[in-house]
C-alpha positions as CSV (number, residue, x, y, z in Angstrom):
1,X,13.8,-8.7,42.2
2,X,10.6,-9.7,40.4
3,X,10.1,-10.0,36.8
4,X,7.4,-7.6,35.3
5,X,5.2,-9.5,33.1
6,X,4.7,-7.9,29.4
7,X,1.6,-5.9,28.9
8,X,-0.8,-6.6,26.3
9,X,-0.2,-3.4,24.7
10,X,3.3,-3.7,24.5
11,X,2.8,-5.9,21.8
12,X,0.4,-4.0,19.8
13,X,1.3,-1.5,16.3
14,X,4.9,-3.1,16.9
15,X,4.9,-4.0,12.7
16,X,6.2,-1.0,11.0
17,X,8.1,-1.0,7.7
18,X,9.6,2.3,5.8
19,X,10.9,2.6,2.3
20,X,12.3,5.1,0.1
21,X,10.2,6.3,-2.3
22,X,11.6,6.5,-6.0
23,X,10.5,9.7,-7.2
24,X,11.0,11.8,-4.4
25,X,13.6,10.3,-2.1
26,X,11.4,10.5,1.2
27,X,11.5,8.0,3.7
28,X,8.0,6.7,4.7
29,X,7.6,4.7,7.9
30,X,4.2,3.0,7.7
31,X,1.8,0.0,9.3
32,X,0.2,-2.8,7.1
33,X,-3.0,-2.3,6.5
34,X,-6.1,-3.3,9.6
35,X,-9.0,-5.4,9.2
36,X,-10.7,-2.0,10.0
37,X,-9.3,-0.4,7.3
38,X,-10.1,-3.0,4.8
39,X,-13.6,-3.0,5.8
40,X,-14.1,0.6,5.1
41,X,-12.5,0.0,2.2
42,X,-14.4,-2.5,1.3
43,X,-17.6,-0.3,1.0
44,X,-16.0,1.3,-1.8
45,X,-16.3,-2.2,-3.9
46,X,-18.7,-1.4,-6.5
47,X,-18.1,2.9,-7.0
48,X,-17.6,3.4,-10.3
49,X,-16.6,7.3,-9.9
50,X,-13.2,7.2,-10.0
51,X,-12.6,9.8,-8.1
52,X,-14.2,8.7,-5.2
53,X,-12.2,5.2,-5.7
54,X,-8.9,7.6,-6.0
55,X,-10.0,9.4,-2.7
56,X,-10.7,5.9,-0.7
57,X,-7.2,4.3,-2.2
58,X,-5.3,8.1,-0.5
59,X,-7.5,7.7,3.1
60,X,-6.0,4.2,2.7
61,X,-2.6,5.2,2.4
62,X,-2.8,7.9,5.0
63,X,-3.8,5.5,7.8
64,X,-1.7,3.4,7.4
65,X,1.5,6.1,7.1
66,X,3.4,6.6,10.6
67,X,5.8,9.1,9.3
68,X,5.2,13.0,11.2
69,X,4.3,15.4,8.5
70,X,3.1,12.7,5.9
71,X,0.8,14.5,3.1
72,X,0.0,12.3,0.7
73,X,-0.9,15.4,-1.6
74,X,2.3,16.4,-2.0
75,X,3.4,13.1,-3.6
76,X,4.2,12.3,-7.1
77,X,1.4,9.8,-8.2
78,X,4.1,7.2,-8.7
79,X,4.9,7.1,-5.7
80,X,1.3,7.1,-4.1
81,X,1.2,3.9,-5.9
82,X,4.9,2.5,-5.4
83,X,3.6,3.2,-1.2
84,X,0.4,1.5,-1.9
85,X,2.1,-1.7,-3.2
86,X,4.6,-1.6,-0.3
87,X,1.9,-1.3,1.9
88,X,0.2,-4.2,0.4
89,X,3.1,-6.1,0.3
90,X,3.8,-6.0,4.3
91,X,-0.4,-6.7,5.0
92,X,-0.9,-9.6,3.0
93,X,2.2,-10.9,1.2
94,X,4.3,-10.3,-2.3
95,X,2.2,-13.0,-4.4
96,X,-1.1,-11.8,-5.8
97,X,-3.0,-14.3,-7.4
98,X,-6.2,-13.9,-9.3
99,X,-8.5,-15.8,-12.0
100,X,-9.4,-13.8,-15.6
101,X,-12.3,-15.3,-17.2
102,X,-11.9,-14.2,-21.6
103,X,-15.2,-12.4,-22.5
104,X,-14.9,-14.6,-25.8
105,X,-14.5,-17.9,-24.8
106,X,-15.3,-18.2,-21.3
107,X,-12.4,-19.8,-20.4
108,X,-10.4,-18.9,-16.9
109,X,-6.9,-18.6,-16.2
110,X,-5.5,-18.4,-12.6
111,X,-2.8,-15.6,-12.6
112,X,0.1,-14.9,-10.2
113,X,2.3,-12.1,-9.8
114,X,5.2,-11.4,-7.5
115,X,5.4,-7.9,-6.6
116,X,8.8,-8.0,-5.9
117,X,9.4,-8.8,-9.6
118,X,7.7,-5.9,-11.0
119,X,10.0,-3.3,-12.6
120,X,10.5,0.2,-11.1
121,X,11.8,2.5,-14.2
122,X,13.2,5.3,-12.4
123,X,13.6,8.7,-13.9
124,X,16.5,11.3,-14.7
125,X,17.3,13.6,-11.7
126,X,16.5,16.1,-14.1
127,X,12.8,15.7,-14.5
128,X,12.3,15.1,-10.7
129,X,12.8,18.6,-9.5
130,X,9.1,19.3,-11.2
């Protein structure tokens, strides 16, 4: 008997994550982010509508979601962003790190945050069934 090689494709969308989503409870299976995706994204870079931003950030999500039935406008916006951070987490890491320049002084200051760190204040099960 002859070993069948792997195929190419076999190896291909095999990175998918899920997590539970605080405010509702649904479990979300979903991809990290393509270079695709953050090109077209990219494009969005300088819109200053906010709703158009808000649109491009939801397209975003909704790629990258695997989960049958997924509609992102049925989510609590919490958890839109809890998903987006999860998402970002699994494409390009936990640590974000950024420079601020103070509009004052001129002065920069590198910044790092570790998104596992930040704090998730979950609410009563009370005001969840709104």
């Amino acid at each position: 008997m002859s070993e069948e090689k792997p195929k190419f494709y076999d190896f291909v969308n095999v990175y998918d994550f899920e997590c539970e989503l605080p405010g509702s409870k649904q479990v979300v299976k979903f991809k990290p982010v393509s270079t695709g995706q953050i090109k077209k994204l990219l494009t969005y870079e300088n819109e200053t509508n906010y709703v158009i931003q808000e649109q491009a950030l939801d397209d975003l999500i909704s790629s990258s979601v695997l989960s049958e039935g997924f509609d992102i406008m049925e989510l609590y916006i919490y958890d839109r962003l809890f998903l987006l951070i999860e998402i970002r987490k699994k494409t390009k890491g936990e640590i974000i790190e950024f420079q601020i320049k103070c509009p004052e002084c001129d002065s920069q200051s590198l910044n790092r945050v570790d998104l596992n760190e930040l704090e998730l204040a979950k609410l009563d099960a009370e005001l969840n069934t709104i």
